[in-house]
Backbone as a ProteinNet text record, in pm:
[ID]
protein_1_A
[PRIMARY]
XXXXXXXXXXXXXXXXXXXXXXXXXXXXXXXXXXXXXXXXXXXXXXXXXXXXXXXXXXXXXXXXXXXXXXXXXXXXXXXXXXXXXXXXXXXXXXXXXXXXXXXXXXXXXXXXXXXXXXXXXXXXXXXXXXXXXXXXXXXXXXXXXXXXXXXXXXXXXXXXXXXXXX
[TERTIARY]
-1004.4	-910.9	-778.4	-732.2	-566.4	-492.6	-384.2	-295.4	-222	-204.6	-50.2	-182.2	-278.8	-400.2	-349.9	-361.7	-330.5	-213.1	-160	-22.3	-23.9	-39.7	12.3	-97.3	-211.8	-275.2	-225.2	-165.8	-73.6	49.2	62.9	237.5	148.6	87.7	52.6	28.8	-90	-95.8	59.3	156.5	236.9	320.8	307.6	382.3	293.6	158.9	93.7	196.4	141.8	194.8	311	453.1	548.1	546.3	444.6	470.8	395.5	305.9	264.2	391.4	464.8	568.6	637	727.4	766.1	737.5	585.4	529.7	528.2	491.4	502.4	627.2	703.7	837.5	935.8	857.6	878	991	906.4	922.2	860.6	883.1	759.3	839.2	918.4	928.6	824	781.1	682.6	544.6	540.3	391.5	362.3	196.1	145.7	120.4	145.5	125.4	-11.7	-102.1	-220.1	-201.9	-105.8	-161.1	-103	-172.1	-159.1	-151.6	-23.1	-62	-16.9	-11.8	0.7	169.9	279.4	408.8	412.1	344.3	395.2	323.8	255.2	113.3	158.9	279.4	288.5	430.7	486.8	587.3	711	780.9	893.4	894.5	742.4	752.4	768.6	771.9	778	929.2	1033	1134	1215.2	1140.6	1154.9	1122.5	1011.6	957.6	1059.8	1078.8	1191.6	1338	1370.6	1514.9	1487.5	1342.3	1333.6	1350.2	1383.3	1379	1516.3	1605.2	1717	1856	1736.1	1870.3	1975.5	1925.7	2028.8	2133.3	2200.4	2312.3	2243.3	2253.6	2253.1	2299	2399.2	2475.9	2384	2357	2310.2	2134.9	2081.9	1975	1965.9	2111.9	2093.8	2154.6	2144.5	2232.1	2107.2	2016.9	1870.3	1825	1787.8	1699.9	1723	1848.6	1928.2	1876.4	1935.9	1873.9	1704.7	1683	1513.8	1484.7	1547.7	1464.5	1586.4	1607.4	1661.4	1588.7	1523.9	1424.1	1308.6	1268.8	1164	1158.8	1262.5	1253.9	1277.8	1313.1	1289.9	1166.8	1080.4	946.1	850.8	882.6	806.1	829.9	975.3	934.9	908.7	944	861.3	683	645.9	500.5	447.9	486.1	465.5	488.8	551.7	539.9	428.5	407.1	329.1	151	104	-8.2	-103.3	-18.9	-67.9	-135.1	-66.2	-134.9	-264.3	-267.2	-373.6	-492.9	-564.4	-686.5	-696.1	-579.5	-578.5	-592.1	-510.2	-521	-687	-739.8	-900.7	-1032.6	-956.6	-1058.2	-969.6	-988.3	-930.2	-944.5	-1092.8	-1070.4	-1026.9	-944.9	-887.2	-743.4	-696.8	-622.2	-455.9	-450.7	-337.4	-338.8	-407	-423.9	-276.1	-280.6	-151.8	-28.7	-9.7	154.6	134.8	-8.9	-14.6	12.9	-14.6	-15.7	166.3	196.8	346.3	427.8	383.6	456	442	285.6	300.8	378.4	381.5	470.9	616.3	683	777.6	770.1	738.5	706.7	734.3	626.9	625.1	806.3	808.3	960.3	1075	1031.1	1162.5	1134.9	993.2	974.6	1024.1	1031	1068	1148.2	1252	1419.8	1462.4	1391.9	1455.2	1397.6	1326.7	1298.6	1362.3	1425.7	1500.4	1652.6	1674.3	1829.1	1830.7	1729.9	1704.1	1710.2	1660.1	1675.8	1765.5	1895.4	1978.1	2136.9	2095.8	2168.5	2141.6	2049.6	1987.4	2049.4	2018.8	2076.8	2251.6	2304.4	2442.4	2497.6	2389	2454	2441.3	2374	2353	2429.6	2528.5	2636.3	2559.7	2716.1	2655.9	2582.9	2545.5	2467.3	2333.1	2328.6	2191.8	2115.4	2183.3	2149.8	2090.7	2206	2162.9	1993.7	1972.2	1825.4	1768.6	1783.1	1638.9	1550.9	1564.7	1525.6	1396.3	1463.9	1379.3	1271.5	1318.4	1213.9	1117.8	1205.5	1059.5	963.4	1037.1	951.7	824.9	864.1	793.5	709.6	734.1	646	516	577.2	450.7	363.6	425.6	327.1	238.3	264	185.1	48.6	119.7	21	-100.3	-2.5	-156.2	-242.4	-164.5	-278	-362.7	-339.6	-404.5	-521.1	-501.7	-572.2	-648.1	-657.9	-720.6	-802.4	-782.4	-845.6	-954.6	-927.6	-970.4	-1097	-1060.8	-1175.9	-1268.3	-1226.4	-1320.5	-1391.8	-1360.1	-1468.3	-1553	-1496.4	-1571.6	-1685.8	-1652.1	-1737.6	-1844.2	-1829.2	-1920.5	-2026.3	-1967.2	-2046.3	-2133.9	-2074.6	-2126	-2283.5	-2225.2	-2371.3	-2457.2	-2409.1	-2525.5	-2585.2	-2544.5	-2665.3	-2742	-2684.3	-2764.4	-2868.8	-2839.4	-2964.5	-3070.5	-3071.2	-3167.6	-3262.4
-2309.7	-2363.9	-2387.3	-2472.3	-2564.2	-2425.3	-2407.7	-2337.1	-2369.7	-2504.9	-2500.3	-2508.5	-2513.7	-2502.7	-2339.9	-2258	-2127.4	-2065.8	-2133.1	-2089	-2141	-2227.8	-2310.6	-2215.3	-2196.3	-2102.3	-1983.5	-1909	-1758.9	-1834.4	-1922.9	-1909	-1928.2	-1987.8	-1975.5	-1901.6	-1787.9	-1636.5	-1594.3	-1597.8	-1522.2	-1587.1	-1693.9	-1812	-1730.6	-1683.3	-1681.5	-1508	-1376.5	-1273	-1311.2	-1378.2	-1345.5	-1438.6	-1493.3	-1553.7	-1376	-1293	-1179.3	-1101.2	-1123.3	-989.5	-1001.9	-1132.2	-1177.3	-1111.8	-1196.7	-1126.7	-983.2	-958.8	-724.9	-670.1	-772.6	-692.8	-757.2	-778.7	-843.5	-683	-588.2	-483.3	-416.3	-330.7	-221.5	-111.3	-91.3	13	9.1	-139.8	-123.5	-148	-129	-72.9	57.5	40.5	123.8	236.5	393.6	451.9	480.5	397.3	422.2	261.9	213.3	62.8	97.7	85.4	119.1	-38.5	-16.5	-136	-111.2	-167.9	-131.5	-183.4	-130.6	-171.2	-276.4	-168.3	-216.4	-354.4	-371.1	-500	-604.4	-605.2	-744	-775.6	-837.2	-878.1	-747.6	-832.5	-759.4	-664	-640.9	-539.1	-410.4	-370	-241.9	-205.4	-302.5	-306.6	-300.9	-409.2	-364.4	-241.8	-141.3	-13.8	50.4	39.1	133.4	129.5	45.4	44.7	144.8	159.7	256.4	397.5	442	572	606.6	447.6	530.2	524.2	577.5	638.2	528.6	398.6	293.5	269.8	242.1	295.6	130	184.3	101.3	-69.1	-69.4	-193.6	-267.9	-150	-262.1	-275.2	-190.6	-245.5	-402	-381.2	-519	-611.5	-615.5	-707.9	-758.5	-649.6	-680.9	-774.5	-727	-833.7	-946.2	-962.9	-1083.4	-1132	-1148.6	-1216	-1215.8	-1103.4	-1198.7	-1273.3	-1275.9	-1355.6	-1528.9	-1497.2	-1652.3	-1668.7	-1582.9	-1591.7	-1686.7	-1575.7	-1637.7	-1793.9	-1842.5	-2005.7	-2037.2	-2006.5	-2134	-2087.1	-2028.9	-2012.5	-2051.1	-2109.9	-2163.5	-2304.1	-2381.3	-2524.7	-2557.5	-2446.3	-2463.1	-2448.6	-2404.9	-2391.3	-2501.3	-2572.1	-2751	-2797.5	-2837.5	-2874.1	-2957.3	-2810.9	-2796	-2816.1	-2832.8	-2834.7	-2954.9	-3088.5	-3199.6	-3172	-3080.4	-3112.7	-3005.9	-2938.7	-2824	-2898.4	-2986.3	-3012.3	-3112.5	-3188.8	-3243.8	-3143.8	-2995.9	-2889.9	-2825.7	-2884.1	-2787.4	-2925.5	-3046.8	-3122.6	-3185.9	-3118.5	-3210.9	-3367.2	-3441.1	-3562.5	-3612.6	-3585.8	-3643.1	-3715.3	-3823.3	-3893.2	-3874.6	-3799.7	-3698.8	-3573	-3514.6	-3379.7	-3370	-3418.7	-3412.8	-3357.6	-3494.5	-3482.6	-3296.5	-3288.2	-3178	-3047.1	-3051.4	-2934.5	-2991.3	-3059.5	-3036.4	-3023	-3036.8	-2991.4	-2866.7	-2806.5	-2648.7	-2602.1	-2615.8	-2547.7	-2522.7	-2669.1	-2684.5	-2585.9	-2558.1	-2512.3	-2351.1	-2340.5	-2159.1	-2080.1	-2240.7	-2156.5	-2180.3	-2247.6	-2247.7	-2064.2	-2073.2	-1948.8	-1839.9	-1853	-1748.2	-1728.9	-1841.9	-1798.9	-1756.3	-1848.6	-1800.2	-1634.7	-1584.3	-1425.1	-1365.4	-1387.7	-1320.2	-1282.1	-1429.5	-1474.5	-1361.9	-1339.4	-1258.9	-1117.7	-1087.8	-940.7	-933.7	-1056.5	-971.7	-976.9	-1006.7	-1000.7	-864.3	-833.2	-694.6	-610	-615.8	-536.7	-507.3	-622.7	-602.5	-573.9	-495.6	-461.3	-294.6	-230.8	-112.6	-40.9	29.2	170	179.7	237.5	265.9	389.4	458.6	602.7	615.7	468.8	401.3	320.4	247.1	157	260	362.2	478.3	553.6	579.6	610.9	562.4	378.5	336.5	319	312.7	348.1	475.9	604.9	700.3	655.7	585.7	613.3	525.6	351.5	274.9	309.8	469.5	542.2	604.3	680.4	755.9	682	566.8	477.7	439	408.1	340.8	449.1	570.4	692.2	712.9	729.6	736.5	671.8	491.6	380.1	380.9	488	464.4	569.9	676.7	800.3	775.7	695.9	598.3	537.8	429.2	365.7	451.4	521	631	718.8	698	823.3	703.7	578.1	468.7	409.5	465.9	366.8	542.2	650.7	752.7	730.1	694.9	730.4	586.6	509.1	344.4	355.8	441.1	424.1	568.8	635.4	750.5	675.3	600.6	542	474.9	364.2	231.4	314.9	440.5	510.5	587	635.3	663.5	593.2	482.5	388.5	288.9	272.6	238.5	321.6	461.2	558.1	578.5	519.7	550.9	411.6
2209.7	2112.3	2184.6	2190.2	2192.9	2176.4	2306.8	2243.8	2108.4	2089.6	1991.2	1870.2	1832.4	1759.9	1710	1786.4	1778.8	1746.7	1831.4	1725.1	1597.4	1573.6	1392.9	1346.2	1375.7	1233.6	1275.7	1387.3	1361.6	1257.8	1287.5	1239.2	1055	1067.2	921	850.8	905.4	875.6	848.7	917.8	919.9	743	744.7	631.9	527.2	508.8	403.4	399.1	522.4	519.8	496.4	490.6	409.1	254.9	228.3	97.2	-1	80.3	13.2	-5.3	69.4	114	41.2	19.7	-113.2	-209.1	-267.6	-407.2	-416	-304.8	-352.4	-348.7	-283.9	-312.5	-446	-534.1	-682	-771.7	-777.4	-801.2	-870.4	-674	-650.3	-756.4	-816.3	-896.9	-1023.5	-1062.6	-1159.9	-1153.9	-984.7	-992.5	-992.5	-1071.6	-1105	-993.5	-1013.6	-927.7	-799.5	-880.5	-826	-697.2	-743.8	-604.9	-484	-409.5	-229.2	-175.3	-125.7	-12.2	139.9	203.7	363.3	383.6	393.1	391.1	563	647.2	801.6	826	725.2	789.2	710.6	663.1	541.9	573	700.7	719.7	676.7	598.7	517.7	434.3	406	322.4	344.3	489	537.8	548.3	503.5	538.9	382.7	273.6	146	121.1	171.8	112	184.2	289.4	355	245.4	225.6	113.1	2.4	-39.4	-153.9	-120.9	3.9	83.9	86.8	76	135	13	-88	-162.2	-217.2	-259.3	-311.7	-404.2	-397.6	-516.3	-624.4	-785.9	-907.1	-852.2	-768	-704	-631.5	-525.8	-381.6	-461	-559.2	-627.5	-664.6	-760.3	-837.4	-708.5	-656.4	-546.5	-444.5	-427.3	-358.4	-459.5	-605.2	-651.4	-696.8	-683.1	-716.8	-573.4	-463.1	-375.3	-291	-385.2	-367.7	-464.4	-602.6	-693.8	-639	-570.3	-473	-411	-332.8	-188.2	-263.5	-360.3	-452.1	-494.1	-557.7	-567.2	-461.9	-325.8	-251.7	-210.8	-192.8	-174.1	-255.7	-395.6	-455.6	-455.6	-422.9	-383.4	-247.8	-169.6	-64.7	-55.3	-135.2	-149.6	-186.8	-286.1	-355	-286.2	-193.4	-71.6	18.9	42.4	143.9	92.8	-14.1	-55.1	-0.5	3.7	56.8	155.4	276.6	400.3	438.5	320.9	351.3	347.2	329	339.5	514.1	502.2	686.7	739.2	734.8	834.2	829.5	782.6	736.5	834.8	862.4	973.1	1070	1199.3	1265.2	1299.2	1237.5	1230.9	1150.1	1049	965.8	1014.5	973.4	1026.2	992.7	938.1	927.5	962.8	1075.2	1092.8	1163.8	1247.6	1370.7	1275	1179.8	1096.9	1007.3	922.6	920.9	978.1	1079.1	1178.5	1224.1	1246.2	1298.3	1148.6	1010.7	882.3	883.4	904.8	881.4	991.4	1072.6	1228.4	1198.4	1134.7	1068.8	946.1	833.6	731.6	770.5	867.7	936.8	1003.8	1046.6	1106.7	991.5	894.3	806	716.9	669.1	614.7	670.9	791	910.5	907.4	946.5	928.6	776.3	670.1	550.5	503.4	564.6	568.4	649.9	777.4	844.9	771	730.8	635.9	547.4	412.1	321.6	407.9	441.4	567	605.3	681	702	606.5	478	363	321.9	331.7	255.4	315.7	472.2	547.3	598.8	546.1	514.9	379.3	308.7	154.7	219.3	318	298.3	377.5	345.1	408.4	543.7	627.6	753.9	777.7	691.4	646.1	683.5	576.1	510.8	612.3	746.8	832.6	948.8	952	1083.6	1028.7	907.1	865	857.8	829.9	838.9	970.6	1100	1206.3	1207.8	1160.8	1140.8	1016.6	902.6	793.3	829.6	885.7	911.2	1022.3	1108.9	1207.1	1165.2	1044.3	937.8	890.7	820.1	758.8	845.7	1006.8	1091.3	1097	1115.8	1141	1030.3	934.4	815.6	788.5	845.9	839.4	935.1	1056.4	1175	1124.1	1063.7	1002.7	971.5	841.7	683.1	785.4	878.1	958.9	1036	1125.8	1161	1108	1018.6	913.1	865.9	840.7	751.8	905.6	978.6	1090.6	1131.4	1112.2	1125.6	1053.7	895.3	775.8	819.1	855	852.3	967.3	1092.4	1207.8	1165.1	1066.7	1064.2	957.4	867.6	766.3	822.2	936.4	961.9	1044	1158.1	1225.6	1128.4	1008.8	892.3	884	842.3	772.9	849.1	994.4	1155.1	1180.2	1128.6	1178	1093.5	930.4	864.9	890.5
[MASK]
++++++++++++++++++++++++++++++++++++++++++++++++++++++++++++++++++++++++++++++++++++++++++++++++++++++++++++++++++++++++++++++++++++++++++++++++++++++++++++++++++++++

């Protein structure tokens, strides 16, 4: 496969992982206690879950969701968008694949910067208290995640040789 083939579907993965990151970071205060999701594996969200650690004052709350529910509309006319070219990107003989693949490329790095932008708004609402801890918590967080994962590929590789051996 074409390098730049490879990149545009990473950068796309990554366009879809922050259009998720987005949506879960809607608010996670009203999910249900039982939903698990993976914070470190979904772009921004390990970085949204980290803000819930560090103790936010009523302010810099409403001040976060005010500027994600901005993030949010431009991610939804950016999504209308982009729908046209998803079926060129699915054959490369199609005679718009090219303009496709250089819209999503385009598309990936605007998502990109406009998630970085949102991040570092967030990150200039939070005390210098609050900035010196998140380092340690999103430390905490990865550790947790490789546990979860670890623990999640023991049970998977003991299962997978059970049922190889019967």
């Amino acid at each position: 496969m074409n390098s730049k083939i490879t990149l545009t579907m990473l950068a796309l993965a990554s366009v879809g992982l922050t259009v998720s990151a987005v949506a879960a970071t809607a608010d996670t205060a009203a999910m249900p206690a039982h939903h698990h999701h993976h914070p470190m594996m979904m772009g921004g969200v390990g970085f949204m879950a980290a803000l819930h650690k560090l103790n936010l004052t009523a302010e810099q709350e409403k001040s976060i969701h005010s500027i994600m529910d901005g993030a949010r509309q431009q991610l939804k006319s950016g999504a209308e968008n982009g729908s046209a070219d998803f079926f060129a990107l699915q054959n490369p003989g199609d005679p718009n694949y090219n303009q496709a693949v250089h819209n999503a490329e385009a598309a990936a790095t605007n998502r990109i910067e406009q998630r970085s932008a949102v991040d570092q708004q967030i990150y200039n609402l939070l005390t210098p208290e609050q900035k010196a801890q998140l380092p340690q918590v999103l430390a905490n967080m990865k550790t947790k995640a490789e546990q979860r994962h670890s623990e999640w590929q023991q049970q998977h590789s003991h299962s997978t040789s059970s049922s190889s051996q019967q």
